[in-house]
N, CA, C and O of each residue as an XYZ file, in Angstrom:
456
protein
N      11.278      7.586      0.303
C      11.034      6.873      1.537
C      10.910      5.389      1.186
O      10.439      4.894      0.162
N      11.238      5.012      1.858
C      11.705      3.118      1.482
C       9.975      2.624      2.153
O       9.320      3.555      2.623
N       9.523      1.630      2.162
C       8.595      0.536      2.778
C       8.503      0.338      4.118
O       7.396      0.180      4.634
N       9.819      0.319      4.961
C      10.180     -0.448      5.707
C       9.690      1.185      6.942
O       9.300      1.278      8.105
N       9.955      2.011      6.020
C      10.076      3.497      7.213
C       8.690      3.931      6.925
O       8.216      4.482      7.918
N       7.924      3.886      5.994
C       6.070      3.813      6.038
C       5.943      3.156      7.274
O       5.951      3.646      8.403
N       5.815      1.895      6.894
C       5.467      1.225      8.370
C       5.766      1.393      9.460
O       4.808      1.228     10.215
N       6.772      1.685      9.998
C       6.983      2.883     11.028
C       6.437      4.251     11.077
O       5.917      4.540     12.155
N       6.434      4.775     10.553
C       5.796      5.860     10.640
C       4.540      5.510     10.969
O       4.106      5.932     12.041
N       3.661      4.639     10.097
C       2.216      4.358     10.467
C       1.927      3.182     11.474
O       0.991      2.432     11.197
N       2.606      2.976     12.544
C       2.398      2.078     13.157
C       2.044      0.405     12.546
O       1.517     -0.561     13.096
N       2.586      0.602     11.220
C       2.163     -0.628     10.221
C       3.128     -1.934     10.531
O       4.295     -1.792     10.896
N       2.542     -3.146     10.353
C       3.176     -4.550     10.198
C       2.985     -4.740      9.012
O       1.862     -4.787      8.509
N       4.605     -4.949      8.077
C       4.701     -5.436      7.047
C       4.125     -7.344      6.984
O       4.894     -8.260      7.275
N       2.808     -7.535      6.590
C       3.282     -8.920      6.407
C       3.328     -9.905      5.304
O       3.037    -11.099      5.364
N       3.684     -9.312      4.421
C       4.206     -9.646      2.750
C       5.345     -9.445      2.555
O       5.869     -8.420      2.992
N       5.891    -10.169      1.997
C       7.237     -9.499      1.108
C       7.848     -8.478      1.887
O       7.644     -7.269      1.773
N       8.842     -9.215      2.928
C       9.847     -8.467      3.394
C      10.812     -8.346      2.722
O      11.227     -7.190      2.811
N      11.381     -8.929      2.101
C      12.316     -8.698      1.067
C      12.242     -7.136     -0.176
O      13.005     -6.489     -0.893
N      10.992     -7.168      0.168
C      10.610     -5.283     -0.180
C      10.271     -4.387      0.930
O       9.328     -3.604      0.819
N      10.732     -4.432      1.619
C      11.315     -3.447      2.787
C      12.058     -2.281      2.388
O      12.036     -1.302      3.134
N      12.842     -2.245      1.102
C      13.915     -1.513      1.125
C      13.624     -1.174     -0.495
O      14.521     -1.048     -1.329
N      12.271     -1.058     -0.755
C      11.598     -0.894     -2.037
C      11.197      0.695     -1.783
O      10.302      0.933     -0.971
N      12.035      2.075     -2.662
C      11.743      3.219     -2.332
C      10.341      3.483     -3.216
O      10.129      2.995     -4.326
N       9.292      4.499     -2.363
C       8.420      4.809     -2.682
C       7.939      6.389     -2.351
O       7.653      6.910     -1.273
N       7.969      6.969     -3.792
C       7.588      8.313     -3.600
C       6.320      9.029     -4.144
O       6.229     10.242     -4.336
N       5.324      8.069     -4.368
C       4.318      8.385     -4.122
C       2.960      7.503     -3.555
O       2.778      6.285     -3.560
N       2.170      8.503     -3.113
C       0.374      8.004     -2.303
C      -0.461      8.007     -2.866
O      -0.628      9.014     -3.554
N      -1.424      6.990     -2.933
C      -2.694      7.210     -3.579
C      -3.247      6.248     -2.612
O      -2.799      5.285     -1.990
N      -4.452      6.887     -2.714
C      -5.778      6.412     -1.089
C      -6.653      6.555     -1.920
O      -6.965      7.650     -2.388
N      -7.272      5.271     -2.277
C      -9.295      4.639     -3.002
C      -9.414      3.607     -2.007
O      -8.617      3.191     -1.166
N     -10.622      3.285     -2.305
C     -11.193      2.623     -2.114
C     -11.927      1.708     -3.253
O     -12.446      0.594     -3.179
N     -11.782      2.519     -4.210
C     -12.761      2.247     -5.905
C     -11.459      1.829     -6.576
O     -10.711      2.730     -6.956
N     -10.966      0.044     -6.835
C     -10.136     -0.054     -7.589
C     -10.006      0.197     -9.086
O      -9.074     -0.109     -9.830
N     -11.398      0.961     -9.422
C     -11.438      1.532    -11.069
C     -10.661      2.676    -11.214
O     -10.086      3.114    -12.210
N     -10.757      3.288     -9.566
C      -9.448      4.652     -9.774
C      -8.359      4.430    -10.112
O      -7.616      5.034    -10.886
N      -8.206      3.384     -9.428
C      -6.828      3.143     -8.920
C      -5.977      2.437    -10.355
O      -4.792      2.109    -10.299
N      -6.685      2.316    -11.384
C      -5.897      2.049    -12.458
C      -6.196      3.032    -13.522
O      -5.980      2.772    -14.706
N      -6.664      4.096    -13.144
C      -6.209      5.279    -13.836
C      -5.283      5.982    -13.536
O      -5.042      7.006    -14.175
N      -4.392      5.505    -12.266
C      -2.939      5.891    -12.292
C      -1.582      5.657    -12.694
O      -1.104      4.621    -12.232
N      -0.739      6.429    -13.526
C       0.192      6.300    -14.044
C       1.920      6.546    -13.297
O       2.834      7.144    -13.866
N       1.981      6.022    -12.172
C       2.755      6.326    -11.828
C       3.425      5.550    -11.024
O       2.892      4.656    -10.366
N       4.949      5.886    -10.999
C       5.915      4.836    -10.953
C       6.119      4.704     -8.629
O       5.577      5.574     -7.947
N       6.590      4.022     -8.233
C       7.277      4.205     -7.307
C       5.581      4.667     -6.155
O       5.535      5.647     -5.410
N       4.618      3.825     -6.316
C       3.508      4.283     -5.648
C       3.347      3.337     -4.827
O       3.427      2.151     -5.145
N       3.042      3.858     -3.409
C       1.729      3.036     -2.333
C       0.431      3.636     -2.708
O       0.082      4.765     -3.054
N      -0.379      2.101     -2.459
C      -2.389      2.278     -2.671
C      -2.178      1.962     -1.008
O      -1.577      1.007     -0.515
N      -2.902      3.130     -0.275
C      -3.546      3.050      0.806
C      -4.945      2.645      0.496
O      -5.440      3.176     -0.498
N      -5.593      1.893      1.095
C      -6.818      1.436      1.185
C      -7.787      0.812      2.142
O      -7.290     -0.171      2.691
N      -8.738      1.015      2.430
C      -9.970      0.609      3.706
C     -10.212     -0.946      3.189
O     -10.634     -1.727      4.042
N      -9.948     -1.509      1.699
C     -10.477     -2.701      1.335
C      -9.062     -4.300      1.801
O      -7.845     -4.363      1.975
N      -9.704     -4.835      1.807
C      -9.030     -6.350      2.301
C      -9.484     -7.401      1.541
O     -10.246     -8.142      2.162
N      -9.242     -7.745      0.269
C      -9.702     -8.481     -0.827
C      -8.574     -8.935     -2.091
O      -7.544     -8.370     -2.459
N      -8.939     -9.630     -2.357
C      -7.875    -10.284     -3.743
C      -7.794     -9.186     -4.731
O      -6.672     -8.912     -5.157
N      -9.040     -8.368     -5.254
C      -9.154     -7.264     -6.350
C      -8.113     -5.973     -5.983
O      -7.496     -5.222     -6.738
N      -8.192     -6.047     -4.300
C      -6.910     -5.017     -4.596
C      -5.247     -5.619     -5.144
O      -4.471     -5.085     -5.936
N      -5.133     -6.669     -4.518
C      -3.368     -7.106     -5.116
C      -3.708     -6.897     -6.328
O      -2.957     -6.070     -6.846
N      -4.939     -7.483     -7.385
C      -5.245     -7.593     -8.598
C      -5.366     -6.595     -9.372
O      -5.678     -7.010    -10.488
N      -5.273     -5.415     -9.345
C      -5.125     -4.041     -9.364
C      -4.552     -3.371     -9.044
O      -4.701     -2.220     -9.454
N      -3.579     -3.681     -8.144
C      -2.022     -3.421     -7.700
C      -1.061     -3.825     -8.509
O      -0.036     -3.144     -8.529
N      -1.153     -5.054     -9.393
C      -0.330     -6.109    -10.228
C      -0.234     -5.202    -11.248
O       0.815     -4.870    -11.801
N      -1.523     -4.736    -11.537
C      -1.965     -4.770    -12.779
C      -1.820     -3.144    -13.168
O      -1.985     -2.780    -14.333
N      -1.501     -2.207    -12.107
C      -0.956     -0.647    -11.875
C       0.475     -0.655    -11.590
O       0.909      0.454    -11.278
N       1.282     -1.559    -11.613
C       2.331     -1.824    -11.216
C       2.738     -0.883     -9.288
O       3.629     -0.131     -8.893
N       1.721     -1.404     -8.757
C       1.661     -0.924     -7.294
C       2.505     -1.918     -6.457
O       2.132     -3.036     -6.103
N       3.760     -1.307     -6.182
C       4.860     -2.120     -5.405
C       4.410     -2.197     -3.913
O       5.452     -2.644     -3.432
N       3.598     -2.067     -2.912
C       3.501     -1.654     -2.208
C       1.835     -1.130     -1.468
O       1.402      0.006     -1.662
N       0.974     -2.315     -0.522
C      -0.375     -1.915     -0.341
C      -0.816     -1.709      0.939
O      -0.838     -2.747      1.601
N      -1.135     -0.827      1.451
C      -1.496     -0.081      2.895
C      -2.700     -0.582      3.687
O      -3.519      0.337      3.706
N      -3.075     -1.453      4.228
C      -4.531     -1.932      4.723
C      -4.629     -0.799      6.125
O      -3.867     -0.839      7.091
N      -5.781      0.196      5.930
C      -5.870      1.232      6.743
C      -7.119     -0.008      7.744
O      -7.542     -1.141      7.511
N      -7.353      1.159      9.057
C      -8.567      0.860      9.712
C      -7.867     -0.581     10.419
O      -8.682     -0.989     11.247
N      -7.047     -1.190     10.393
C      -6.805     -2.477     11.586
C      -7.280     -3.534     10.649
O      -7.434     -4.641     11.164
N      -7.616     -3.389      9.026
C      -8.150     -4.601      7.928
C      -6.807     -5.550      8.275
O      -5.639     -5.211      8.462
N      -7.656     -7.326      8.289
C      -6.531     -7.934      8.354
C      -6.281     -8.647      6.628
O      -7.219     -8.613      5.831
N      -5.403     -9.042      6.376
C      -5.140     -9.731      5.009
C      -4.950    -11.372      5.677
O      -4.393    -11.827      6.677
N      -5.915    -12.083      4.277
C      -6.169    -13.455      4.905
C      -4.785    -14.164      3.906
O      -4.028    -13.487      3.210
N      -4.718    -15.936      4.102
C      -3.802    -16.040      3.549
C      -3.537    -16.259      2.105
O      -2.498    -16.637      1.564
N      -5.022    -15.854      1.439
C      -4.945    -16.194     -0.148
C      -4.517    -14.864     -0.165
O      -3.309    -14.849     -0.402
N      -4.984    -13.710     -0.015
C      -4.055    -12.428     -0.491
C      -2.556    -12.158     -0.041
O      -1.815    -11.386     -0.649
N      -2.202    -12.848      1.044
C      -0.902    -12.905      1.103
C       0.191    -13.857     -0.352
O       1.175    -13.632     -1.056
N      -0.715    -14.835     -0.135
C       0.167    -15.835     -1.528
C      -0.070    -14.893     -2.581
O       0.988    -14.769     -3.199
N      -0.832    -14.283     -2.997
C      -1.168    -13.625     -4.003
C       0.005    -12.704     -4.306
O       0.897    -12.714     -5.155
N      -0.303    -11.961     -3.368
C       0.851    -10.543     -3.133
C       2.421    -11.130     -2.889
O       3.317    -10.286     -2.869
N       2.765    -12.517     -2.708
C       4.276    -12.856     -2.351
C       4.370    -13.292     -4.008
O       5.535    -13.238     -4.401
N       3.504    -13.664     -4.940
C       3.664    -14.191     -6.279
C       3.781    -12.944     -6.947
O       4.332    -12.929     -8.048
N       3.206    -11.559     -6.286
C       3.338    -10.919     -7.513
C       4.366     -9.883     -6.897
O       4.341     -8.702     -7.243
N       5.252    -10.360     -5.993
C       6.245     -9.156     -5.669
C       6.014     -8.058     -4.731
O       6.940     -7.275     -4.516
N       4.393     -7.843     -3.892
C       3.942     -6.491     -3.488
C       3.625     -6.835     -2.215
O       3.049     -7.849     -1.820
N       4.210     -5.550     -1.365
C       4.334     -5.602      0.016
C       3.100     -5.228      0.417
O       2.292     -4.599     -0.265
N       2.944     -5.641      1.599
C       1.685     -5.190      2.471
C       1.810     -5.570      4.167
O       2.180     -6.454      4.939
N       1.067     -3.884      4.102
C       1.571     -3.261      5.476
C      -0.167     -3.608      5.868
O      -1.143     -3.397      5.148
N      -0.134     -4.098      7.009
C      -1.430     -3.327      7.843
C      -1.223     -2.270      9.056
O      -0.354     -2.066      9.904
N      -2.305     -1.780      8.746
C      -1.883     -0.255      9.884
C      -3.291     -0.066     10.729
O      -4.392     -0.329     10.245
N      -3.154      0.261     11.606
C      -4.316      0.529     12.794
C      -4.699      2.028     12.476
O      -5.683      2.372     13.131
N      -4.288      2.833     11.803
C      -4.630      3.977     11.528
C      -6.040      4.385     10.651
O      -6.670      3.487     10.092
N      -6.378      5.462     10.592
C      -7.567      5.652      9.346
C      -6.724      5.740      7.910
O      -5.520      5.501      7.805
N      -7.552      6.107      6.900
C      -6.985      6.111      5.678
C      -6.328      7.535      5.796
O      -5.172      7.864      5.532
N      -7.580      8.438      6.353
C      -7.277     10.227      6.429
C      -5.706      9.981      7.325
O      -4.757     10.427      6.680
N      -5.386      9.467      8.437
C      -4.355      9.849      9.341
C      -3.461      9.278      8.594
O      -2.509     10.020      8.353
N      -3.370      7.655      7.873
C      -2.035      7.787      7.178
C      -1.329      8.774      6.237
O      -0.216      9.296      6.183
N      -2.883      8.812      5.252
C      -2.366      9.946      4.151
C      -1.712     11.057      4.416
O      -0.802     11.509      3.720
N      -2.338     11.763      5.881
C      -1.910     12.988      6.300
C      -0.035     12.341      7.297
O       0.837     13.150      7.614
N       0.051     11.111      7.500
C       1.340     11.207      8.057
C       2.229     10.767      6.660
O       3.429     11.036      6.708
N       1.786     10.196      5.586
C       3.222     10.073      4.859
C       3.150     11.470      4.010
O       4.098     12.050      3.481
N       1.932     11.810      4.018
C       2.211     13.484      3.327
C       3.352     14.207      3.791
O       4.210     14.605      3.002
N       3.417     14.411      5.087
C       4.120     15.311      6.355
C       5.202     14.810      5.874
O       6.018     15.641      5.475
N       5.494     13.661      5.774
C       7.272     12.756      5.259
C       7.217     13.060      4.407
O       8.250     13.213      5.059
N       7.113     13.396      3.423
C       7.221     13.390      2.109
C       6.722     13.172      0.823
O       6.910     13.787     -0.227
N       6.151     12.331      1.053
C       5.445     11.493     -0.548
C       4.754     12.601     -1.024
O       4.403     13.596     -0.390
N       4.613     12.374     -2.035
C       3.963     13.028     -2.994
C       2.679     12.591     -3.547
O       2.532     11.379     -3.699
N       1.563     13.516     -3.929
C       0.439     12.919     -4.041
C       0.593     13.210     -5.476
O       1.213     14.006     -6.180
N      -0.664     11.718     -5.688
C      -0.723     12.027     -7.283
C      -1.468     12.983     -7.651
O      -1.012     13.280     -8.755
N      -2.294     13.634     -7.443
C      -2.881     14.878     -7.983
C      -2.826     15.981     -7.207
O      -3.300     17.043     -7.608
């Protein structure tokens, strides 16, 4: 599933890095605790997340996370946008919960990491 069809599906506005729109992604992972979130090894991932802060792009960079989900209606201010356009990684905000996205890109497809 590409970026561009997440955000559709989740009622999401890409507003990072449109130019990764068409960045395929086949797997989910949903924290909130960015210490999890870099105990994951895996390629081709969205971080869904409740948080709206610099530590997530910074832990996205740093997991090689192409791709970051702001659940709950979180808005991204404009230092995490520059952040996230320097390091390549899209970000969607979505009006949804964390539970309803997970459970709609599950239904599509993605694959969970555990």
């Amino acid at each position: 599933m590409i970026v561009r069809d997440i955000a559709g599906l989740i009622q999401g506005n890409i507003v990072c890095c449109a130019e990764s729109e068409s960045t395929e992604i086949e797997f989910a992972f949903a924290s909130d605790l960015m210490s999890d979130v870099l105990t994951i090894e895996k390629d081709k991932l969205v971080l869904i997340t409740g948080l709206s802060n610099l530590q997530v792009i910074r832990t996205s960079e740093m997991s090689d996370i192409s791709c970051v989900i702001f659940a709950r209606a979180k808005k991204v201010n404009n230092e995490i946008i520059a952040l996230a356009t320097e390091m390549n990684i899209a970000l969607i905000e979505s009006p949804y919960s964390v539970f309803r996205i997970s459970g709609l890109l599950y239904e599509a497809g993605l694959k969970p990491v555990f």
